[in-house]
C-alpha positions as CSV (number, residue, x, y, z in Angstrom):
1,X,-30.2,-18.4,13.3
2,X,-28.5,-20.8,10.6
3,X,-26.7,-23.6,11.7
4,X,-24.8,-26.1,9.7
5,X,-22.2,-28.7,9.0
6,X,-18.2,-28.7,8.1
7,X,-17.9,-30.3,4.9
8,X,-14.6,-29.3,3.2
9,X,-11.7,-27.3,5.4
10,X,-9.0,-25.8,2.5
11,X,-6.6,-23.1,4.6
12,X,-9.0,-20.3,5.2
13,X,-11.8,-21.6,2.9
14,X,-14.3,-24.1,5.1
15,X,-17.5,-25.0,3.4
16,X,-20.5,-25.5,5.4
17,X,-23.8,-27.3,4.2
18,X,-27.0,-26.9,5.7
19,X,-26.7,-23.3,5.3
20,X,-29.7,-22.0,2.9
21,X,-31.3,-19.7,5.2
22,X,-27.7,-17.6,6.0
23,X,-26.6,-14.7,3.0
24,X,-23.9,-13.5,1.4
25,X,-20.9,-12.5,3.7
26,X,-22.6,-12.9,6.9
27,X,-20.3,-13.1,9.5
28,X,-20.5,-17.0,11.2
29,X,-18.8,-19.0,14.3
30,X,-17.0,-22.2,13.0
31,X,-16.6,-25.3,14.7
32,X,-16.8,-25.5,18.7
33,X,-13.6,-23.1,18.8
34,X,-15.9,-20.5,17.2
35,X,-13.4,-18.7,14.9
36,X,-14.6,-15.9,13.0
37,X,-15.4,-16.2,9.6
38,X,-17.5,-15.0,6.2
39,X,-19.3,-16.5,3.8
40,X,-18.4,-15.3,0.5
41,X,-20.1,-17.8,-2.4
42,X,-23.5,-19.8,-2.0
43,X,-23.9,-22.4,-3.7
44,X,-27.7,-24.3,-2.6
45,X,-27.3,-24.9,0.9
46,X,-23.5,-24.9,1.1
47,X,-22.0,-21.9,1.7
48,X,-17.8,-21.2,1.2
49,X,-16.9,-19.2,4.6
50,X,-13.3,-17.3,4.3
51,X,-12.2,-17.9,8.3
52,X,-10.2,-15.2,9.8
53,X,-8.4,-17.5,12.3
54,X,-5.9,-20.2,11.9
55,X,-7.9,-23.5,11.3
56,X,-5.3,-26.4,11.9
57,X,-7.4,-28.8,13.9
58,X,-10.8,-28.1,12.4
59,X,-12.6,-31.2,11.6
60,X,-15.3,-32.1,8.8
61,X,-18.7,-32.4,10.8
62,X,-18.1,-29.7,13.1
63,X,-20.9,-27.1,13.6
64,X,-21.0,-23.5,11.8
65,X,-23.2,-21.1,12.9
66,X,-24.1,-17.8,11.3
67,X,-25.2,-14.3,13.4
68,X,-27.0,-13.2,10.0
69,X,-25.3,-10.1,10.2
70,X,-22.7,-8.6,8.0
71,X,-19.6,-8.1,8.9
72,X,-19.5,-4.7,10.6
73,X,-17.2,-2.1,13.4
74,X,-18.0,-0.8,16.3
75,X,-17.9,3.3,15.6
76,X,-17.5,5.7,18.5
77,X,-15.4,6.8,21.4
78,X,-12.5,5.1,21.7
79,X,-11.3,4.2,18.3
80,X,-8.4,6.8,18.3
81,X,-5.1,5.3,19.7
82,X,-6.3,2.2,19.4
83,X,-4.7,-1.0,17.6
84,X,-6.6,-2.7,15.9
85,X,-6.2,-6.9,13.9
86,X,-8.1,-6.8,10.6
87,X,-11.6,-7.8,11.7
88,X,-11.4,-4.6,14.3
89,X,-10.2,-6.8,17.6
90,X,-8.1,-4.5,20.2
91,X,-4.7,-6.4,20.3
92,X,-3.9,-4.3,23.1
93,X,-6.7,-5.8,25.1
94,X,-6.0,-9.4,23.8
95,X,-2.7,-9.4,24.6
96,X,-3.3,-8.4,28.8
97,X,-6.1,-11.1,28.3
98,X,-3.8,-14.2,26.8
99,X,-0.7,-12.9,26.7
100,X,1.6,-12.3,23.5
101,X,0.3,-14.6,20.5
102,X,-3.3,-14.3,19.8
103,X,-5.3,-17.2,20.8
104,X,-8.4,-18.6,18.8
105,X,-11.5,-17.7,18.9
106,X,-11.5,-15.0,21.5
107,X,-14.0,-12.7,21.4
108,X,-13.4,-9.1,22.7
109,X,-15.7,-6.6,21.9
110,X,-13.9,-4.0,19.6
111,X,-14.5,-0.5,21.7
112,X,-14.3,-0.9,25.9
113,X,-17.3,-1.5,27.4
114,X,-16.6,-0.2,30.5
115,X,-14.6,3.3,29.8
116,X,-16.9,6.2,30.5
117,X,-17.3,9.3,28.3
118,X,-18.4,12.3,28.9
119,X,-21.4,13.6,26.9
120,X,-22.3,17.5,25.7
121,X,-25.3,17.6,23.7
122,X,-25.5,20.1,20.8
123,X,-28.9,18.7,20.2
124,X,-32.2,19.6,22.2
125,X,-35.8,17.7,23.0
126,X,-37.8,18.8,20.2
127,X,-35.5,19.0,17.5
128,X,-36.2,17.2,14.2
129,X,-33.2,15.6,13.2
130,X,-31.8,13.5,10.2
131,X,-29.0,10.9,9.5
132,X,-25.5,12.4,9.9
133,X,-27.1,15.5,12.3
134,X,-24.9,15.8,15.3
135,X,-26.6,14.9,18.3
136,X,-23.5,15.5,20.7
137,X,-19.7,15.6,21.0
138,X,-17.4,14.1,23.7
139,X,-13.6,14.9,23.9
140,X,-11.7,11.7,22.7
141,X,-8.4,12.6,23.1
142,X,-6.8,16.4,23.7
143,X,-7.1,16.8,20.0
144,X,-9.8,14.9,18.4
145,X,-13.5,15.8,19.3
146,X,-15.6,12.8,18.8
147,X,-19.1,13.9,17.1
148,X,-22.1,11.6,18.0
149,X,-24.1,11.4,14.9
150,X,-27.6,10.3,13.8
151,X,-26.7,6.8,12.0
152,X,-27.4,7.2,8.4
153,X,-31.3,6.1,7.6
154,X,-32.4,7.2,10.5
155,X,-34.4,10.2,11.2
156,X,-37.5,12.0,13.8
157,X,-37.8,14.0,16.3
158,X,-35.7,14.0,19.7
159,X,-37.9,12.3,22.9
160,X,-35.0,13.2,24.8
161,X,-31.2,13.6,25.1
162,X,-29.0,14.3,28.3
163,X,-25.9,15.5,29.2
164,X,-23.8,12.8,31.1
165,X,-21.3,10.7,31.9
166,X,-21.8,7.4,29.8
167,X,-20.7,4.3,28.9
168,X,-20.6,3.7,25.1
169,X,-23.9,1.0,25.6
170,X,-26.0,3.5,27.7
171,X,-28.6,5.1,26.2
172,X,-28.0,8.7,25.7
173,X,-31.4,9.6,24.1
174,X,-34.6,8.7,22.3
175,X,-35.6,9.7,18.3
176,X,-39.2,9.1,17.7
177,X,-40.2,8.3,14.2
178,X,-43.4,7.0,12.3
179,X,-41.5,3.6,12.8
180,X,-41.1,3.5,16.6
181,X,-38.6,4.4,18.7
182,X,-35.2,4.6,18.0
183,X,-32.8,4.8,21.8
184,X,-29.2,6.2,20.5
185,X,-26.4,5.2,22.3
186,X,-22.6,6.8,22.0
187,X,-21.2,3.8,19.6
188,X,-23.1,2.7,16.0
189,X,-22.1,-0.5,13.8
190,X,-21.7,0.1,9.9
191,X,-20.9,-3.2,7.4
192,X,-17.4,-3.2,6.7
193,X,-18.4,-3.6,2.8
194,X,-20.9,-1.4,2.4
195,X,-19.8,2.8,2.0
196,X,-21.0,5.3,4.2
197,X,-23.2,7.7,2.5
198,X,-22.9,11.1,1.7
199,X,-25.1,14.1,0.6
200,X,-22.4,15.3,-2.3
201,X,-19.2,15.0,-3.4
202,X,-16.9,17.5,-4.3
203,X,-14.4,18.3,-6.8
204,X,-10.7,17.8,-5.4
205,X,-9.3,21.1,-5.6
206,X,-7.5,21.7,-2.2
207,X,-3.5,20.1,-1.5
208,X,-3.1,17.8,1.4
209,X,-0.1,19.4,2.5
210,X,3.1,16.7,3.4
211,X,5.8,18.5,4.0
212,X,7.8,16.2,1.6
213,X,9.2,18.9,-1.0
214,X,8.9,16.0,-4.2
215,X,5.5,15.7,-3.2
216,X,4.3,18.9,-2.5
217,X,5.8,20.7,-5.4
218,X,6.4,18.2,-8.3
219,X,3.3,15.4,-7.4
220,X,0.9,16.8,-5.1
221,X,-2.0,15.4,-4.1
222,X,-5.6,16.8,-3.2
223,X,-7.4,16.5,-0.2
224,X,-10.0,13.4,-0.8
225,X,-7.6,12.5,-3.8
226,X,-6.0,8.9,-4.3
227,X,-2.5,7.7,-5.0
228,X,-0.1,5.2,-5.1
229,X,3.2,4.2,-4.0
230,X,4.6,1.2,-6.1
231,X,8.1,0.3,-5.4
232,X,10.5,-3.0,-5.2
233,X,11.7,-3.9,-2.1
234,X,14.3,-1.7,-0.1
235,X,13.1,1.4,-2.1
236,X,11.7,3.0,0.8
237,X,7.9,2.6,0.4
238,X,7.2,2.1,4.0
239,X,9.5,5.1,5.2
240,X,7.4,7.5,2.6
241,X,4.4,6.0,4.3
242,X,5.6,6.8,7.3
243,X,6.2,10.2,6.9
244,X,3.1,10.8,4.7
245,X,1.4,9.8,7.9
246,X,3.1,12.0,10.5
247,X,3.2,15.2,8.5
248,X,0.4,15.0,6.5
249,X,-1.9,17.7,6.8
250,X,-5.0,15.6,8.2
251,X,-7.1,15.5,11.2
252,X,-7.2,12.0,11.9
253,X,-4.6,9.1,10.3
254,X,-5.6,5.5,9.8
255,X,-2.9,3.6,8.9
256,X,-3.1,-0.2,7.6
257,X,-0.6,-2.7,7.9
258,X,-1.9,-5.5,5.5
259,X,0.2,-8.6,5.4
260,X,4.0,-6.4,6.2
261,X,7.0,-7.4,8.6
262,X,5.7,-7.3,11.9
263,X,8.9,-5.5,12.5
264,X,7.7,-2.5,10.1
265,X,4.5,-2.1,12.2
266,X,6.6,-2.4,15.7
267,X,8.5,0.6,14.3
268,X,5.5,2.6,13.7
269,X,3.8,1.3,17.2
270,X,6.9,2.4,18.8
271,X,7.6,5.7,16.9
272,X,3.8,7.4,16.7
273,X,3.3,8.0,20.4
274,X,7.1,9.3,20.9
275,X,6.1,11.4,17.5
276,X,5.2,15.3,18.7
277,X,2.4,16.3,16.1
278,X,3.5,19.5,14.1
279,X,0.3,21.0,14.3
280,X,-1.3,20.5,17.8
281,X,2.1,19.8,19.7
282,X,0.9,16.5,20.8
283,X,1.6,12.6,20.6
284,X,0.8,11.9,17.0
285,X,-0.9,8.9,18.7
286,X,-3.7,11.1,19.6
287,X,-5.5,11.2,16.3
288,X,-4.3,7.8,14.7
289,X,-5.7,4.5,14.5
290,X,-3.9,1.3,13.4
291,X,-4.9,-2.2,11.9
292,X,-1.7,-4.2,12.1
293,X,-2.6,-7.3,10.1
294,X,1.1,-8.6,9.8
295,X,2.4,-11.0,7.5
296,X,2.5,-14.2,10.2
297,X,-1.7,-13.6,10.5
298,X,-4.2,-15.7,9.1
299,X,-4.1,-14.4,5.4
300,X,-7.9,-14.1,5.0
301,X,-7.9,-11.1,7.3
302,X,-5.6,-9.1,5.2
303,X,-9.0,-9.1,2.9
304,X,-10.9,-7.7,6.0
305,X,-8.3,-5.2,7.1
306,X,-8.5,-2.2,4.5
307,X,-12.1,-2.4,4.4
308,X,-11.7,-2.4,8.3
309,X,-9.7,0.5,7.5
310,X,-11.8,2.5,5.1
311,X,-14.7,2.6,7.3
312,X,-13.2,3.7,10.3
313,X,-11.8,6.1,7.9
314,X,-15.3,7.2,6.2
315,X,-16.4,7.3,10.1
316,X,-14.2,10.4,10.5
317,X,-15.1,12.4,7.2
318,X,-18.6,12.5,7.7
319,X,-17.8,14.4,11.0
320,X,-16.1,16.7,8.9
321,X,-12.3,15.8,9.6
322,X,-9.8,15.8,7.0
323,X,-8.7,11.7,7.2
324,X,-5.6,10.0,5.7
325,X,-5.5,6.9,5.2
326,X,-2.6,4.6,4.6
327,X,-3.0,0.8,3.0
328,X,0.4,-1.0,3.2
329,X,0.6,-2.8,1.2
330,X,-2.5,-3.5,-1.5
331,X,0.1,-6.1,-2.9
332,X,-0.6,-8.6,0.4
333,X,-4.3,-8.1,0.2
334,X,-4.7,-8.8,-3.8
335,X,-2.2,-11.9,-2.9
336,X,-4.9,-12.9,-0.2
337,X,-7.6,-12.7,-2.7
338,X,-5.4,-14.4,-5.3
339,X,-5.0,-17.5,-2.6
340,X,-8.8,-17.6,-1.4
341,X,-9.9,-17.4,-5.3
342,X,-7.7,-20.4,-5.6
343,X,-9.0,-22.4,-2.9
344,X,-12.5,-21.4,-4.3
345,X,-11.3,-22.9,-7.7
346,X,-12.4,-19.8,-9.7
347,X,-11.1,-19.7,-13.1
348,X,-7.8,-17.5,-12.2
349,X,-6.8,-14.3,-14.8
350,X,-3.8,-12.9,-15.1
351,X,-0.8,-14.3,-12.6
352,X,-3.3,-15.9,-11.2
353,X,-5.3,-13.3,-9.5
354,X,-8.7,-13.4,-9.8
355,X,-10.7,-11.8,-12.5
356,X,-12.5,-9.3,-10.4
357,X,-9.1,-7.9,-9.0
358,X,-9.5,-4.6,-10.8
359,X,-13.1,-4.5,-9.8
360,X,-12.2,-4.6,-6.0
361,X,-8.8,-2.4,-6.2
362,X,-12.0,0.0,-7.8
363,X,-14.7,-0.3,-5.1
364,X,-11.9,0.6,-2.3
365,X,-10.0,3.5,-3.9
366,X,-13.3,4.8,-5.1
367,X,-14.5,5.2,-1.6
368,X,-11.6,8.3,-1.0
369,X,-13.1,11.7,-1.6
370,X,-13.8,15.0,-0.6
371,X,-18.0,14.9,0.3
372,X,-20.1,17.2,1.9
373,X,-21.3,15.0,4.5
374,X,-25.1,13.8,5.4
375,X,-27.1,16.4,7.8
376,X,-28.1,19.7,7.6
377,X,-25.2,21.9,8.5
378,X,-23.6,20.6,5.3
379,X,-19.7,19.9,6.8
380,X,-17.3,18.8,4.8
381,X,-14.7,16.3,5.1
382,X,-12.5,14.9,3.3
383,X,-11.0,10.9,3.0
384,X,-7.4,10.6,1.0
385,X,-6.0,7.0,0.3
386,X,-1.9,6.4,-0.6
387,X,-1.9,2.6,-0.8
388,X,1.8,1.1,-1.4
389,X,2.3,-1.4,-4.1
390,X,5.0,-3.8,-3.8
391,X,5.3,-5.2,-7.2
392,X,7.2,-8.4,-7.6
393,X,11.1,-7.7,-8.7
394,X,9.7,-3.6,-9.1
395,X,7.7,-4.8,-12.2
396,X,4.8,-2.3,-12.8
397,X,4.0,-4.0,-15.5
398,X,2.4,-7.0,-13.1
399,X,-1.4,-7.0,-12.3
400,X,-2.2,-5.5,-8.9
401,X,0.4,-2.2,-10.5
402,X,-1.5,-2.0,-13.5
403,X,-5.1,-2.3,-12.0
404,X,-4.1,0.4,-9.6
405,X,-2.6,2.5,-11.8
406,X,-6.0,2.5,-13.7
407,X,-7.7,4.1,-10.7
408,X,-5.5,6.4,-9.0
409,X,-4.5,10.1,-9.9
410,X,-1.3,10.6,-8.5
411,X,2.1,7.9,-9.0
412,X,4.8,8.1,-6.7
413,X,6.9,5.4,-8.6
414,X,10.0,4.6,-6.1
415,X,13.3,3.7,-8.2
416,X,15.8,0.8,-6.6
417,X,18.2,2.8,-8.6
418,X,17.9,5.9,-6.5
419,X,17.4,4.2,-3.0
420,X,20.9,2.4,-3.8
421,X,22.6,5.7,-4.3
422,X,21.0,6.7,-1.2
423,X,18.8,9.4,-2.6
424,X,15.4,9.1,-0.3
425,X,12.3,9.5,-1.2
426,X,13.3,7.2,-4.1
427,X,11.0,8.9,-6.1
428,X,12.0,9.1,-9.6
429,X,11.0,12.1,-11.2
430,X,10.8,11.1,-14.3
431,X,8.2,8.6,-14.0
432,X,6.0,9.4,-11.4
433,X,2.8,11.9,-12.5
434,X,0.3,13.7,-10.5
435,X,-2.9,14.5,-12.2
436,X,-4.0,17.0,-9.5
437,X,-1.0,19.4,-10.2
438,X,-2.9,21.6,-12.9
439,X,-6.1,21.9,-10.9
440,X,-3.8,22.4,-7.1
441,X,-2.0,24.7,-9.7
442,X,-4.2,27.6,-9.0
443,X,-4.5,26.8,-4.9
444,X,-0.7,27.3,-4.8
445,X,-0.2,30.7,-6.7
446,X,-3.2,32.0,-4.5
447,X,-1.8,30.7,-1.1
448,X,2.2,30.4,-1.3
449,X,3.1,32.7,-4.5
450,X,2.0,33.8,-8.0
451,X,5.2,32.8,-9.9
452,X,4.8,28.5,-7.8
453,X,3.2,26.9,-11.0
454,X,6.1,28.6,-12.8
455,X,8.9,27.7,-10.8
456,X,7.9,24.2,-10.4
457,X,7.7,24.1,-14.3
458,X,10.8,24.9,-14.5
459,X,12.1,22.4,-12.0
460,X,10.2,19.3,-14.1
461,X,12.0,20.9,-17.4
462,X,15.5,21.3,-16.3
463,X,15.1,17.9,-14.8
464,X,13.9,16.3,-18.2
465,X,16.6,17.8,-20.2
466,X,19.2,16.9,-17.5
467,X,17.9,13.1,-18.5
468,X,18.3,13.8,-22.2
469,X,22.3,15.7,-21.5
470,X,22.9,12.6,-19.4
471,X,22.9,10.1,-22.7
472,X,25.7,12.7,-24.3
473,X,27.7,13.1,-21.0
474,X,27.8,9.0,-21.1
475,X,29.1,8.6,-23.9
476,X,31.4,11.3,-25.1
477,X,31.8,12.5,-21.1
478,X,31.4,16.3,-19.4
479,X,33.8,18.0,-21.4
480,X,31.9,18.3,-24.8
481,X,29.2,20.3,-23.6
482,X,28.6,23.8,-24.1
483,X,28.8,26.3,-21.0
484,X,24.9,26.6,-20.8
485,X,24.1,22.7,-20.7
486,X,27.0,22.0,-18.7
487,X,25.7,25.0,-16.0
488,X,22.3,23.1,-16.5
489,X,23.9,19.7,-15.6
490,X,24.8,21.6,-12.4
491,X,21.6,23.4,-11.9
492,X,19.6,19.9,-12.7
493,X,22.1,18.3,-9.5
494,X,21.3,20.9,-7.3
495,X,17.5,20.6,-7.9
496,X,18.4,16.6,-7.0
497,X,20.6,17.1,-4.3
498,X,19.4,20.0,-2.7
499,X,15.9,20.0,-3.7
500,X,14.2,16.5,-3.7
501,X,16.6,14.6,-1.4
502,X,15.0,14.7,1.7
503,X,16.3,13.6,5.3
504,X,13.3,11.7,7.2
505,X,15.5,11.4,10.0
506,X,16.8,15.1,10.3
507,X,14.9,16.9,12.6
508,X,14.3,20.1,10.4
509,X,14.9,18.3,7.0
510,X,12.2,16.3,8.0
511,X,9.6,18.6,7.3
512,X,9.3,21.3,4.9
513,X,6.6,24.4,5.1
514,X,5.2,25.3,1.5
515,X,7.0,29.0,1.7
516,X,10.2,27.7,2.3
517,X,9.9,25.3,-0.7
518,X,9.0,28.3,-2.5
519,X,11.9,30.2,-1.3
520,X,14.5,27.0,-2.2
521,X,13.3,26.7,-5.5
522,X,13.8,30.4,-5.7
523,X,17.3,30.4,-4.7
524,X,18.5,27.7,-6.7
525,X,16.8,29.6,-10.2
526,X,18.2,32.6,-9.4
527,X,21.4,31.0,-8.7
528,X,20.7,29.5,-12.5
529,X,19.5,33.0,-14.2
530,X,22.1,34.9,-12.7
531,X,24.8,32.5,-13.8
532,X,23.0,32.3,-17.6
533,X,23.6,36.1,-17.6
534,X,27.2,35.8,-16.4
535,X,28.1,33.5,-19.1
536,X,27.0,35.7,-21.7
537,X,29.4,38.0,-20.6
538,X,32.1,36.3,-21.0
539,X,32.2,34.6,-17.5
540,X,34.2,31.2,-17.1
541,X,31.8,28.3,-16.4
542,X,34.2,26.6,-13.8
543,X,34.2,29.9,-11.6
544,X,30.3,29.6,-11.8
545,X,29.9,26.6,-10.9
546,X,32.1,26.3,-7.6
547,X,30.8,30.0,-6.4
548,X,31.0,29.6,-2.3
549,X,27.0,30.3,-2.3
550,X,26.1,27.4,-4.2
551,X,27.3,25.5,-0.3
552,X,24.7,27.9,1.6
553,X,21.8,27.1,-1.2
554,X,22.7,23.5,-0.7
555,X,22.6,23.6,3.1
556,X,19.2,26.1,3.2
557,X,17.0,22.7,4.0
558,X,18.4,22.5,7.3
559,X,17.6,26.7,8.3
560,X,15.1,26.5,10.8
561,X,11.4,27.4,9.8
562,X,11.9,30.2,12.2
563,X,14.8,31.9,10.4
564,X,14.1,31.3,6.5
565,X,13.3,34.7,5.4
566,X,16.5,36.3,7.4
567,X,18.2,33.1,5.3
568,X,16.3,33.7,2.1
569,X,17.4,37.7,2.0
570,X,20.8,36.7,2.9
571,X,21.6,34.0,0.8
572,X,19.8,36.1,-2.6
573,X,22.3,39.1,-1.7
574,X,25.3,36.9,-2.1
575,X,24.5,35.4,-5.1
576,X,24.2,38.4,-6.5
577,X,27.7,39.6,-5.7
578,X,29.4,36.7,-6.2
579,X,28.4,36.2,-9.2
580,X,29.3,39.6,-10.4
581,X,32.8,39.7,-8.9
582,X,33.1,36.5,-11.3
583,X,32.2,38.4,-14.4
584,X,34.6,41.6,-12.7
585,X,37.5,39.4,-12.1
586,X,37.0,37.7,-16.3
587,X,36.9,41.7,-17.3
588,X,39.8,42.3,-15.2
589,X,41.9,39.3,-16.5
């Protein structure tokens, strides 16, 4: 073990002499507190250690001790509902410990050592067996069923294996190998840094489903695919979060809060376990974890938190779960970079954030994919990132936007403008992009309808041109438009107002099924074609446009999922005949 000296204490950054035999980011106890830290630069026998505690108090001369070990989590039973700080410490647990405001240098091991599971082996004495092979499963929570896999690198032939109830330390079996022994237990460590591996990865061509209709139909996004969420503040970023995480279509959610309000993460540690799931009918709690790394923590562990995050996260795919993972914000953790590369003294690039910014932004997005994972039943699973951006003053233009934008596939750009007219999700559909949409293209005419890549074509057209009509409407106003564009000004509001604006809060609105997006965007161009008609007959534009059905198209978001065929059959019979008693009554007159 490596033991040496405090020489230098900067914030976070302590540098440590006497340190030659420790590595690179191997986790060390500073000082006789013991707080947590990692060594990140070497430089002869000194060594610069990011702490992730507060280290007011800390004195040069003090001792530093490394474990030369990286820093790793704890992976097994017991990981779903819990909450988690960025270096994987159960907050729930520290807080019955010390009470409210975490104290220094506890150490709490990350999964309970003394909960027992029970264990169903799907394995049997004799069997050869390889990394990622299941060996057994115990029942986590109601929902999730926790596979107990061979840890990657290791492989041989089962000695023995029993069913049982067990403690996550207990053995639970013997592998023999050329090498020796190798006694399994229910719980394996994996370096935090380092990605899981993976036999193959496969080419994103599956929707994660949200139930958020601007998502789903305009920007979608593919199972194992990555995207962002850049936004000023007040535009809704968290909210979209938010409901990206309860409706998403995914086994198991991690959700990270890196450097936010602690507020934000009390709503969402107060809202997930009330939160019925929509697919099992259960808490919502019951396949999520959470890192809450608020704003008021040490900021060094915002650095450790989404790769905290990410491996829990790759944890679950290789079992073959589909995982979403949320990073709010990536904004906090570059800034935590940007303020430890300055304590380092690193020659700073643009704003002042380091020069490997892009680099890291890179390594963690690039560990989100759809893989078949390691073993031989050949699962699959699937790992999707959204990280939030929170550029400042809603600049894209600024680093930590740019470098993201470089990676990701799908941009969900939130627009002040829209959240201060009260149109949520703020996304503005004119900037935001999804480069998933031609290749989901396909998934959606096979599964919802043949004519969805159509439809939604449609939508992003009469949307653009609504943008271009706008310019003319400004300046010379409504009335000097023809009939069609000013019926396409109307059609263009619907699509916004009926369409994309979307009520979190209303229990229906809340979530929407892919058929009855389908059927909405159905309504309102049939409501469009059949009025083009009209006016070619000699129909008066104002009678079109204030039709009684345009109200029950409008209000179709809030039918029930139960009733929206019934609706749908309804609601296309009337504008039918409304429409045609308008061109009557002109023939008439």
């Amino acid at each position: 073990m490596s033991t040496g000296t405090i020489t230098k204490i900067a914030g976070p950054l302590v540098v440590a002499s006497g340190m030659r035999d420790a590595n690179m980011f191997d986790v060390v106890r500073v000082s006789n507190a013991r707080l947590i830290g990692e060594i990140i630069e070497m430089h002869g026998d000194k060594a610069s250690i990011q702490v992730y505690e507060e280290t007011s108090g800390l004195g040069t001369g003090e001792p530093v001790e490394s474990t030369n070990e990286p820093l790793s989590v704890e992976l097994g039973p017991g990981l779903i509902e819990g909450i988690y700080d960025g270096i994987q410490r159960p907050l729930n647990v520290i807080r019955d410990m010390v009470g409210n405001n975490l104290t220094r240098g506890i150490e709490v091991p990350a999964l309970d050592r003394n909960k027992v599971w029970h264990f169903t082996p799907v394995a049997k004495v004799g069997d050869k067996v390889t990394g990622g092979d299941i060996l057994g499963t115990v029942q986590e929570t109601d929902i999730v069923l926790h596979k107990i896999m061979v840890p990657p690198y290791i492989s041989g032939t089962i000695e023995s294996i029993a069913e049982g109830d067990y403690k996550i330390t207990d053995v639970v079996g013997k592998i023999k190998n050329d090498s020796g022994d190798y006694e399994f237990t229910l719980m394996q460590k994996w370096p935090v840094r380092k990605g899981r591996p993976y036999a193959k990865k496969l080419a994103p061509n599956t929707p994660l489903i949200t139930g958020q209709r601007v998502v789903d139909t305009l920007f979608p996004i593919a199972k194992g695919g990555v995207a962002a969420i850049p936004g000023p503040f007040g535009s809704g970023k968290t909210v979209t979060q938010h409901q990206l995480a309860k409706w998403a279509e995914a086994d198991i959610v991690v959700y990270i809060g890196c450097g936010e309000r602690g507020n934000e993460m009390t709503d969402v540690l107060n809202e997930f376990p009330e939160l019925i799931d929509p697919h099992t009918g259960k808490s919502l709690m019951e396949r999520t974890v959470l890192i809450a790394n608020t704003s008021d923590m040490p900021v060094a562990a915002r650095e450790a938190s989404v790769y905290t995050g990410i491996t829990i996260a790759e944890y679950f795919r290789d079992m073959g779960y589909s995982v979403a993972l949320m990073a709010d914000s990536t904004s906090r953790w570059a800034e935590a970079l940007r303020e430890m590369s300055g304590r380092l003294e690193e020659m700073p690039g643009e704003e002042g954030y380091p020069a490997y910014l892009g680099s890291r932004l890179a390594q963690f997005y690039e560990r989100a994919g759809s893989v078949i994972s390691l073993g031989s039943d050949e699962r699959s699973g699937a790992l999707s990132v959204i990280g939030a951006v929170s550029p400042p003053g809603g600049d894209i233009s600024e680093p930590v936007s740019q470098a993201t934008l470089r990676i990701v596939k799908v941009f969900w750009g939130l627009d002040s403008s829209l959240a201060y007219k009260r149109h949520f999700p703020a996304i503005n559909w004119l900037t935001s992009y999804s480069l998933y949409a031609d290749t989901l293209g396909t998934w959606f005419n096979d599964n919802v309808n043949s004519e969805w890549t159509a439809l939604r074509a449609r939508l992003m057209k009469t949307l653009s041109e609504e943008a271009a009509l706008d310019e003319i409407v400004k300046l010379v106003g409504m009335d000097a438009l023809s009939a069609p564009d000013r019926l396409k000004m109307e059609v263009a509001r619907s699509i916004r107002e009926d369409f994309l604006h979307q009520l979190a809060f209303h229990e229906v609105d809340t979530y929407t099924s892919l058929r009855k997006q389908f059927i909405m965007m159905s309504l309102i161009l049939q409501y469009y074609d059949e009025a083009l008609k009209a006016l070619d007959q000699g129909a008066d534009i104002e009678k079109l446009v204030s039709v009684p059905v345009r109200e029950a198209i409008g209000r179709f978001k809030y039918i029930h999922e139960d009733n929206i065929e019934e609706e749908f059959a309804s609601i296309s019979k009337t504008i039918k005949n409304e429409i045609t008693d308008v061109i009557e009554s002109e023939e008439e007159f």
